[in-house]
C-alpha positions as CSV (number, residue, x, y, z in Angstrom):
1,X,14.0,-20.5,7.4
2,X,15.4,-23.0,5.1
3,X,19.2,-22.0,4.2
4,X,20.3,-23.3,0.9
5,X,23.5,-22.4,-0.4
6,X,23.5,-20.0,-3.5
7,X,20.0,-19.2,-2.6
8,X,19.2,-15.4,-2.2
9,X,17.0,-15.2,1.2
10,X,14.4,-13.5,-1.2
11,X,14.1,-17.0,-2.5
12,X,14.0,-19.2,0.3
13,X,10.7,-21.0,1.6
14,X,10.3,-21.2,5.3
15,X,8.5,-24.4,6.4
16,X,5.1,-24.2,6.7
17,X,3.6,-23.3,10.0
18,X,6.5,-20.2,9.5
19,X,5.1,-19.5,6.2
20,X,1.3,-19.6,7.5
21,X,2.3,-17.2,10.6
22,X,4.3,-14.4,8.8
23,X,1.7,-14.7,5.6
24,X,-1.3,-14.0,8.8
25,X,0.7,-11.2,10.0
26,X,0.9,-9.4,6.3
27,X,-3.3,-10.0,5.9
28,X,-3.9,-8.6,9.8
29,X,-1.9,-5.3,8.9
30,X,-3.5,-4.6,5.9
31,X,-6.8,-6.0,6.6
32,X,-8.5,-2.7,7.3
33,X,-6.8,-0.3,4.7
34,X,-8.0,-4.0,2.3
35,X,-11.6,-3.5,3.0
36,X,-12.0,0.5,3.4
37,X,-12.5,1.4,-0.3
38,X,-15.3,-1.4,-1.2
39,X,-17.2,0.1,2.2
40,X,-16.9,3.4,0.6
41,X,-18.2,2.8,-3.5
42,X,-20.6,0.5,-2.4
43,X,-22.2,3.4,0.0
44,X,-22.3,5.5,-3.2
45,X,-23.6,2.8,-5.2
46,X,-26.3,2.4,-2.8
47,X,-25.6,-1.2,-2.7
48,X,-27.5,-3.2,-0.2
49,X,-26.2,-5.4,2.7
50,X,-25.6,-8.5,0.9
51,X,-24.3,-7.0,-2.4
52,X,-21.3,-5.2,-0.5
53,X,-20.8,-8.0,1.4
54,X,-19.7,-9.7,-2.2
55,X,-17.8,-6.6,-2.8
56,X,-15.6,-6.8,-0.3
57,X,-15.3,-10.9,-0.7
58,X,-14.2,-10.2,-4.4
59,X,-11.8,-7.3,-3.0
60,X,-10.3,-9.9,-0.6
61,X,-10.1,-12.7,-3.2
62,X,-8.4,-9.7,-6.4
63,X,-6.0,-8.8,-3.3
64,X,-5.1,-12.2,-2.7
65,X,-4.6,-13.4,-6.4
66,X,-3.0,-10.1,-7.4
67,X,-0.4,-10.7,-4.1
68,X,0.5,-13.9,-5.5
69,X,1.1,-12.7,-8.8
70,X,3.5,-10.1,-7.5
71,X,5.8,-12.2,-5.4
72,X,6.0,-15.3,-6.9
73,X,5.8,-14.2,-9.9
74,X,4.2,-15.0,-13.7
75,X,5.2,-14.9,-17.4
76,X,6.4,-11.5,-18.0
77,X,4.4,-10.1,-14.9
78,X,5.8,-9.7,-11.0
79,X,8.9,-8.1,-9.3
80,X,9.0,-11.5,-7.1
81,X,9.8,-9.7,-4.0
82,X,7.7,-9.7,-0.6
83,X,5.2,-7.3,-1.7
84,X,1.4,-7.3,-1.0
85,X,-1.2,-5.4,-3.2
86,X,-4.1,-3.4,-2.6
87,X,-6.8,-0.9,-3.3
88,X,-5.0,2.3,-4.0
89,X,-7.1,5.2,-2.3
90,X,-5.5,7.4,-4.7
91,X,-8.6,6.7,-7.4
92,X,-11.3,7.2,-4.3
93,X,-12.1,10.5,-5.8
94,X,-12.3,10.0,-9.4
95,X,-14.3,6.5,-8.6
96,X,-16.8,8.4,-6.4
97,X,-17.3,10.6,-9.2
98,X,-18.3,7.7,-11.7
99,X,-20.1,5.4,-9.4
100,X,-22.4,8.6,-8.1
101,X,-23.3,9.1,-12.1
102,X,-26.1,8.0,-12.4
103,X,-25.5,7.1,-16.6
104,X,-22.8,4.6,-15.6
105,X,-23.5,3.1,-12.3
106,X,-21.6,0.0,-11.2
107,X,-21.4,-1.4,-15.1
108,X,-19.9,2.0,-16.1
109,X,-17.3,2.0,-12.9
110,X,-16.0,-1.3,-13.7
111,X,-15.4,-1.1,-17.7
112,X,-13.8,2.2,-16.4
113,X,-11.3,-0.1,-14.4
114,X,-10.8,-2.7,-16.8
115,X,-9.7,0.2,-19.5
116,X,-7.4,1.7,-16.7
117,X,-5.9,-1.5,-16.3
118,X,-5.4,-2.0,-19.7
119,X,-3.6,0.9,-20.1
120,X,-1.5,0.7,-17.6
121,X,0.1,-2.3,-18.9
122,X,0.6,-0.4,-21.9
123,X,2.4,2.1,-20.4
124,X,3.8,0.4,-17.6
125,X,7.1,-0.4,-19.9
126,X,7.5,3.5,-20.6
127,X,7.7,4.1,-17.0
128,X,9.2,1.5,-15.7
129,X,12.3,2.9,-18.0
130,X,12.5,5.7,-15.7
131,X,14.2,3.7,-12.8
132,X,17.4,4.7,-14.6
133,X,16.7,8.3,-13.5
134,X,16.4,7.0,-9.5
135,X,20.1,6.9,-8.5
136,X,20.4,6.7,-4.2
137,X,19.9,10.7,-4.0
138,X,16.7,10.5,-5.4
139,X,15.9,6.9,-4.2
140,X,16.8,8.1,-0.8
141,X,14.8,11.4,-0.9
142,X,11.5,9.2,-2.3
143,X,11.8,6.5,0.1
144,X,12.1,8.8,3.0
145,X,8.8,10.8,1.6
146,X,7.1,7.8,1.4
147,X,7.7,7.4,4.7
148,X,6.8,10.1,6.2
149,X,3.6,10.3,4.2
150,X,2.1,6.9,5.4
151,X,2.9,8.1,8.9
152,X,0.2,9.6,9.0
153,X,-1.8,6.5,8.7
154,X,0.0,4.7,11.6
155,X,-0.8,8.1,13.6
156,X,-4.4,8.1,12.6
157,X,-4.8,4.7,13.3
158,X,-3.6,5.4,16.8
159,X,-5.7,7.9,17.7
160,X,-8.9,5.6,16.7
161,X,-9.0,5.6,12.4
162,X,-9.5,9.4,10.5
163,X,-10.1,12.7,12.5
164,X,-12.7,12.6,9.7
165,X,-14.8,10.0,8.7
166,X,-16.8,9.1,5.5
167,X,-20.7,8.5,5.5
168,X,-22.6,8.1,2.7
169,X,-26.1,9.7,2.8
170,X,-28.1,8.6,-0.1
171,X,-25.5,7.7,-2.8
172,X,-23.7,10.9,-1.1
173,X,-20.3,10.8,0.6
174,X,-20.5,13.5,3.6
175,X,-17.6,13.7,5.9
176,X,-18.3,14.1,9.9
177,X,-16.1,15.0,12.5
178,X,-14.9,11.3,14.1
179,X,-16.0,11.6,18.0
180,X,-13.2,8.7,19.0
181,X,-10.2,10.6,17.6
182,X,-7.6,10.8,20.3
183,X,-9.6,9.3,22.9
184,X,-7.2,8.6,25.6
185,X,-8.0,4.8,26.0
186,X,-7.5,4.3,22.0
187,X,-3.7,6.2,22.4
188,X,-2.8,3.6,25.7
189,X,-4.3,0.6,23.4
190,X,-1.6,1.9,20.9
191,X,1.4,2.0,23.1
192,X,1.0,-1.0,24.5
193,X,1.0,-2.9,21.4
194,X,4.5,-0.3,20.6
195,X,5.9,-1.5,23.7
196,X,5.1,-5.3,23.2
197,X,6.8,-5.0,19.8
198,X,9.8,-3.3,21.5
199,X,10.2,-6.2,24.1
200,X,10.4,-8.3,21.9
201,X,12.5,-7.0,19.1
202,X,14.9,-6.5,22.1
203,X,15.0,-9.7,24.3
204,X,14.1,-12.3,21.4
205,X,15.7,-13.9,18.2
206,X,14.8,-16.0,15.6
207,X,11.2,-16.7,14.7
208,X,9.5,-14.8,17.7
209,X,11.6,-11.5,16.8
210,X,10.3,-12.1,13.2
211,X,6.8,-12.4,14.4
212,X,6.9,-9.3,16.5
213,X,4.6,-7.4,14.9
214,X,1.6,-10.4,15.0
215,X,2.4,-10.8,19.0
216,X,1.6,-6.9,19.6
217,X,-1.5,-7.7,17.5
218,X,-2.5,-10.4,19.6
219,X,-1.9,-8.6,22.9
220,X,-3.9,-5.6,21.7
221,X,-6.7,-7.6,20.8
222,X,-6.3,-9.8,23.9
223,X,-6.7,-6.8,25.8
224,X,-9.3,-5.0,23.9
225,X,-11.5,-8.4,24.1
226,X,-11.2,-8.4,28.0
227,X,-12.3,-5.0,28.4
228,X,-15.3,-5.4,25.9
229,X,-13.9,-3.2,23.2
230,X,-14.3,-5.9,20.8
231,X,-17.0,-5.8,18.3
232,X,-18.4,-9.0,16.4
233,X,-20.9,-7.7,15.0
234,X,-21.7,-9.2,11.9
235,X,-20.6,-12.5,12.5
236,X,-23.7,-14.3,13.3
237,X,-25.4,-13.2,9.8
238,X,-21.8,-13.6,7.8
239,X,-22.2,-16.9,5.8
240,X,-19.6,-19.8,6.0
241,X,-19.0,-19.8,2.3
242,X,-19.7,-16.8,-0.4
243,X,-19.1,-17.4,-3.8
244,X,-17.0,-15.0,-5.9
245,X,-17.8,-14.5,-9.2
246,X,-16.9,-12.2,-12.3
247,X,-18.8,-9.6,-13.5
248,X,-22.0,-10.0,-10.8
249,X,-23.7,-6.2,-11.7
250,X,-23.6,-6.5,-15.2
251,X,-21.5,-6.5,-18.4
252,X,-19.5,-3.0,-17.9
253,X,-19.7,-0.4,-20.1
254,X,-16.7,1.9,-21.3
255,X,-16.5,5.4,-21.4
256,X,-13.5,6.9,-23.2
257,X,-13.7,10.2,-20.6
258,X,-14.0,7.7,-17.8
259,X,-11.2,5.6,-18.7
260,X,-9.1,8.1,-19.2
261,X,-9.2,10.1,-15.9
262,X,-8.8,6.8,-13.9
263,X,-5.7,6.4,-16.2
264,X,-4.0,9.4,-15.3
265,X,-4.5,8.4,-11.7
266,X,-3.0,4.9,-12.4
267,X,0.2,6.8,-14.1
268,X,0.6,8.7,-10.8
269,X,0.2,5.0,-9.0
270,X,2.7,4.0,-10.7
271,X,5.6,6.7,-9.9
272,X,4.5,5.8,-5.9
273,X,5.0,2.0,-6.9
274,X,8.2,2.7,-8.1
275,X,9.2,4.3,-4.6
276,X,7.8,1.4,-3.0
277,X,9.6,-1.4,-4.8
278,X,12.6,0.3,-4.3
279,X,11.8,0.8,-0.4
280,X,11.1,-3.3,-0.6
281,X,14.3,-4.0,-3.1
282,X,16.8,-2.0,-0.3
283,X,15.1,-3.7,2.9
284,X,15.8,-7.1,1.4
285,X,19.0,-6.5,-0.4
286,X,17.7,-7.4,-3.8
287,X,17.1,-3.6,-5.7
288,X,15.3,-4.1,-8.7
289,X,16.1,-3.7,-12.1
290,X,13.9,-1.4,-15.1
291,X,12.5,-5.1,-16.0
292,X,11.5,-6.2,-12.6
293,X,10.2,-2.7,-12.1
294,X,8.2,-3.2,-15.1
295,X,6.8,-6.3,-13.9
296,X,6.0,-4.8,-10.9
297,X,3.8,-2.3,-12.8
298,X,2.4,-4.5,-15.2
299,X,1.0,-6.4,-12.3
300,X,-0.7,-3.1,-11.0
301,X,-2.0,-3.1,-14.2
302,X,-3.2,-6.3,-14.4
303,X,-4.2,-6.5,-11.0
304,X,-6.5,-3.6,-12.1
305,X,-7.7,-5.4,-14.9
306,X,-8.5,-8.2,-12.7
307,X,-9.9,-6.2,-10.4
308,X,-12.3,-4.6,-12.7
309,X,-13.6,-8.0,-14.0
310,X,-14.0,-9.3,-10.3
311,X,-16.4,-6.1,-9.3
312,X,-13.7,-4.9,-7.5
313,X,-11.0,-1.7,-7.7
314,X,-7.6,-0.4,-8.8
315,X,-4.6,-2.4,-7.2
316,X,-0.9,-1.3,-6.2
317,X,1.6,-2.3,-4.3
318,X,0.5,-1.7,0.3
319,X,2.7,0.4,1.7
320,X,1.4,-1.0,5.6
321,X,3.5,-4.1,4.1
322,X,6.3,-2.8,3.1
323,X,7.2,-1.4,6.4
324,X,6.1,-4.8,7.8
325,X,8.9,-6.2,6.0
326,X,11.8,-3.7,7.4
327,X,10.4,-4.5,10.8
328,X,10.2,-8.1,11.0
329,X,13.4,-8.8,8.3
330,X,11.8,-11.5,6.9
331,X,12.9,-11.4,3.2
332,X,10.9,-14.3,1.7
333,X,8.5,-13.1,-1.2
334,X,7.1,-16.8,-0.2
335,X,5.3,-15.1,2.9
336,X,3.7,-12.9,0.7
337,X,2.2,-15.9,-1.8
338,X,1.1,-17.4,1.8
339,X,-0.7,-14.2,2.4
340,X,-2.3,-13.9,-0.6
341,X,-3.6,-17.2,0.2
342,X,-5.0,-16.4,3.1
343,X,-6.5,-14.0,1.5
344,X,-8.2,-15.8,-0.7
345,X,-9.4,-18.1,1.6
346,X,-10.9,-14.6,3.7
347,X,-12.9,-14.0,0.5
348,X,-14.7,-17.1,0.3
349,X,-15.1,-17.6,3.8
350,X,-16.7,-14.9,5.4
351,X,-16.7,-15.7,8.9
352,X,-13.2,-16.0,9.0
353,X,-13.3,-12.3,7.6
354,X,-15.5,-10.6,10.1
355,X,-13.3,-12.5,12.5
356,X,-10.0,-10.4,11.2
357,X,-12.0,-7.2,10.7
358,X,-12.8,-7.3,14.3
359,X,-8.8,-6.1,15.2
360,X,-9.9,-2.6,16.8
361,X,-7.8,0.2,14.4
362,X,-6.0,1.9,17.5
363,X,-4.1,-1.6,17.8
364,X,-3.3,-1.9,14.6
365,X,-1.9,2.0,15.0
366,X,1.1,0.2,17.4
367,X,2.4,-1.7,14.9
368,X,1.8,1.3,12.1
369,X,3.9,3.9,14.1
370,X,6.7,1.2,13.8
371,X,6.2,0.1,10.1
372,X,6.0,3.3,8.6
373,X,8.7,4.7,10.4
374,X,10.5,2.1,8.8
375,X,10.2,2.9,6.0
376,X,11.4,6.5,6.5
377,X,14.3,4.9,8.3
378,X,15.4,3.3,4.8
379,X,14.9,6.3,3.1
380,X,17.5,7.6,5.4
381,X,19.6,4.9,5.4
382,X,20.1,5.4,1.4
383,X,20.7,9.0,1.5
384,X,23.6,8.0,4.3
385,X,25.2,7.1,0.9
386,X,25.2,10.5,-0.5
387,X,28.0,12.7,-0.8
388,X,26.4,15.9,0.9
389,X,30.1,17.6,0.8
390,X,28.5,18.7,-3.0
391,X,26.1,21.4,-1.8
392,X,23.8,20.9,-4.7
393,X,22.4,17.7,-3.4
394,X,21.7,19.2,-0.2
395,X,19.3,21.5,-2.6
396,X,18.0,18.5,-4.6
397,X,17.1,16.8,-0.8
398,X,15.8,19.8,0.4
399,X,13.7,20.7,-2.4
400,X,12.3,17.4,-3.2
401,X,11.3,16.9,0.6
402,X,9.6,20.0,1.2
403,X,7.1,19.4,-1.9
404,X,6.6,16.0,-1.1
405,X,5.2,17.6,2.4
406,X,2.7,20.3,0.5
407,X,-0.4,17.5,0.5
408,X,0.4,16.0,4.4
409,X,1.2,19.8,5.6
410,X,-1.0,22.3,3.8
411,X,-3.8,20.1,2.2
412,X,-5.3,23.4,1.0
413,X,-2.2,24.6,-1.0
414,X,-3.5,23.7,-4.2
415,X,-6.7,24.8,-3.7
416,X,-6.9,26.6,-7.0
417,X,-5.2,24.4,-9.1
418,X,-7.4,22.8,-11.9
419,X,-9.5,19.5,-11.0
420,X,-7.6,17.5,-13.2
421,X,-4.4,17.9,-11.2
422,X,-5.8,16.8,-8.5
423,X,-4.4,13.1,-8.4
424,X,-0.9,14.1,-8.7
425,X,-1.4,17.5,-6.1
426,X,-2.4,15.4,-3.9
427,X,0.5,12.6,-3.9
428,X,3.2,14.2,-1.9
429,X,5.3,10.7,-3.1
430,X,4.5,11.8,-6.9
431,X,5.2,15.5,-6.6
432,X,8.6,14.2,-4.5
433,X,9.9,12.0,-7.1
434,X,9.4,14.2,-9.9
435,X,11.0,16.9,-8.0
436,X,13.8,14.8,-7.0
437,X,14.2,13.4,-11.0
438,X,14.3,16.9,-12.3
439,X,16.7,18.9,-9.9
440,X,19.2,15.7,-10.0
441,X,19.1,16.3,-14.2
442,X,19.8,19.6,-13.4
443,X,22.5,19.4,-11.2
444,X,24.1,16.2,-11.4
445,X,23.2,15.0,-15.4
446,X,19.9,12.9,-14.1
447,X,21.8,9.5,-14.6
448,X,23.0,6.2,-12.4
449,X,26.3,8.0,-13.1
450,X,26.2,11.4,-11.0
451,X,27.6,12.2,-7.4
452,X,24.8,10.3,-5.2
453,X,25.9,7.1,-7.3
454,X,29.5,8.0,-6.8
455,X,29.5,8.5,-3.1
456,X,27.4,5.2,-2.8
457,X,30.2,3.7,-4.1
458,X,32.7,5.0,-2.7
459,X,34.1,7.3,-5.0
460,X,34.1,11.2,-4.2
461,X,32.2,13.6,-6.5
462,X,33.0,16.4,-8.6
């Protein structure tokens, strides 16, 4: 990587065939979590063959564009740190909802986007003013939710994708039990890539340390490929070029109601984001500010916008790629404009896209186990800070922890609760961080200036 002096390493721009290689490994880890939520609205849509197919080129091309907008940065929008966007699965529910009404259909879906996305830039300065309330005990405690949450990604991937998986019976999501869940073969597939990673994070340096993660991949698929676990299918009808373009089912409609429930899911998107940029700020040694964090929102925002304009769906920050960075230690936000590149170049390229979709799941789950756990690790890291000798952050850790668990541990708990609650009952990272916020106003004033912040710097608490 290029080493100038005075230049943060956040800044920096590898040469080229580094900046290609690290940007590939970014798109191959969040390839599949990318394409998963265009699969699933287009089945309710009842969309047929070809018209998903432009789906998921438009998701591919709003991902890339939105990526780039992030990290490099524009006008008043992007935290400019390696960080890679994508469909939030959080608005799955309330989109399912709106795209199986028959009164709104796809051009009712979309304006529904665009409005959320509008919205969330508005509010995205409100919120980002609450990064004052995340000193390093609450940081700490959000981060290390976080990771633990996406965990159980990695795991699932591992085991072969979802214990259950989504089908869509005419327009109607039905979940079935997944037969290839923890088949043995898909758990071996998933250590070896682990082990490959290992090797070489311990007997290599430099660029093929950094690239770790992509090698595993590549073994994996090697692997896969020679046993005939590979599956092209698809690539012979895919065509060479597909055109994206705005707006192809429709001018949208808007619904006030509509708008407003996607809304409230973005606002809880946007407490996650804040977990996550703060997860990417500590890994590279650059924490943002309120205003980058507001960037950083306003981009979800936009990204929304944009996606709703480009048929596509709600964007946020990819938590697969923020653990990417913590493993690999590659700092550039540059990788992540080369990504979004890529990306791009995915969208309007088809073939290229079967071609990465191919990437059985239980090899990406190697390289999850290790990302997510990452993640965690940071989380960890920050608490380290904390002066725990004050019993009352113990409590505030505790606390905070164990309801950021209730949705991964007892996904029934709130089975009473009203429907509306449902996007911020189910976000263990939400529930976590308000938690967190609340208990460290009650115990330690809710400011920068309590005992976490103290013991972080050195300086014992009250």
């Amino acid at each position: 990587m290029n080493q100038h002096s005075g230049t943060h390493p956040v800044d920096q721009v590898p040469p080229p065939r580094e900046l290609f290689i690290y940007g590939l490994q970014h798109v191959l880890i969040m390839y599949a979590g990318a394409i998963a939520v265009p699969i699933i609205i287009g089945g309710v849509l009842k969309l047929p063959k070809d018209q998903l197919a432009l789906l998921i080129s438009c998701d591919l091309f709003a991902c890339g564009v939105v990526s780039i907008i992030q990290s490099a940065g524009f006008w008043k929008l992007g935290v400019r740190l390696p960080v890679m966007m994508g469909v939030t699965f959080a608005a799955v529910p309330s989109m399912v909802v709106l795209a199986g009404n028959p009164e709104m259909g796809a051009p009712g879906l979309f304006g529904a986007i665009i409005g959320a996305g509008i919205a969330s830039m508005l509010l995205a300065p409100v919120v980002g003013r609450f990064v004052r309330f995340f000193p390093p005990i609450v940081t700490g405690t959000v981060i290390t939710v976080t990771g633990l949450t996406i965990m159980r990604v990695g795991l699932n991937w591992a085991a072969g994708g979802n214990p259950t998986i989504t089908q869509v019976v005419d327009g109607v999501p039905t979940t079935v039990t997944n037969p290839a869940y923890g088949a043995p073969e898909n758990l071996l597939f998933a250590l070896l890539v682990l082990i490959v990673i290992l090797l070489m994070a311990r007997f290599t340096k430099g660029f093929w340390a950094n690239i770790s993660v992509l090698v595993g991949l590549v073994v994996g698929f090697l692997v896969a490929l020679a046993m005939g676990r590979v599956d092209f299918s698809g690539l012979a009808e895919a065509p060479w070029i597909e055109p994206v373009r705005p707006l192809a089912f429709g001018m949208p409609t808007f619904d006030f109601w509509a708008i407003a429930s996607l809304s409230i899911v973005m606002v809880i998107v946007m407490v996650e984001t804040i977990g996550m940029l703060l997860a990417v700020g500590e890994m590279v040694g650059r924490r943002p500010d309120s205003k980058a964090i507001t960037r950083g929102l306003m981009v979800d925002g936009f990204g929304t916008m944009f996606g709703g304009i480009f048929n596509t769906f709600p964007y946020v920050s990819f938590s697969q790629n923020v653990g990417l960075v913590g493993v690999t230690g590659v700092r550039s936000r540059w990788i992540c404009v080369a990504a979004g590149a890529i990306l791009i170049a995915l969208a309007l390229f088809p073939k290229l896209a079967v071609i990465a979709a191919s990437i059985p799941i239980y090899v990406l789950g190697g390289a999850g186990i290790v990302m997510f756990g990452m993640v965690c690790a940071t989380g960890i890291k920050i608490l380290a800070a904390v002066d725990f000798s004050a019993r009352h952050n113990l409590f505030i850790v505790a606390i905070a922890v164990g309801v950021g668990m209730i949705p991964l541990v007892a996904p029934t708990f709130f089975t009473y609760m009203p429907a509306a609650l449902s996007p911020l009952t189910h976000s263990g990272i939400a529930m976590s961080a308000i938690a967190a916020v609340l208990l460290n106003a009650y115990f330690n004033g809710g400011t920068q200036h309590q005992a976490g912040a103290e013991a972080a710097a050195g300086r014992p608490a009250e």
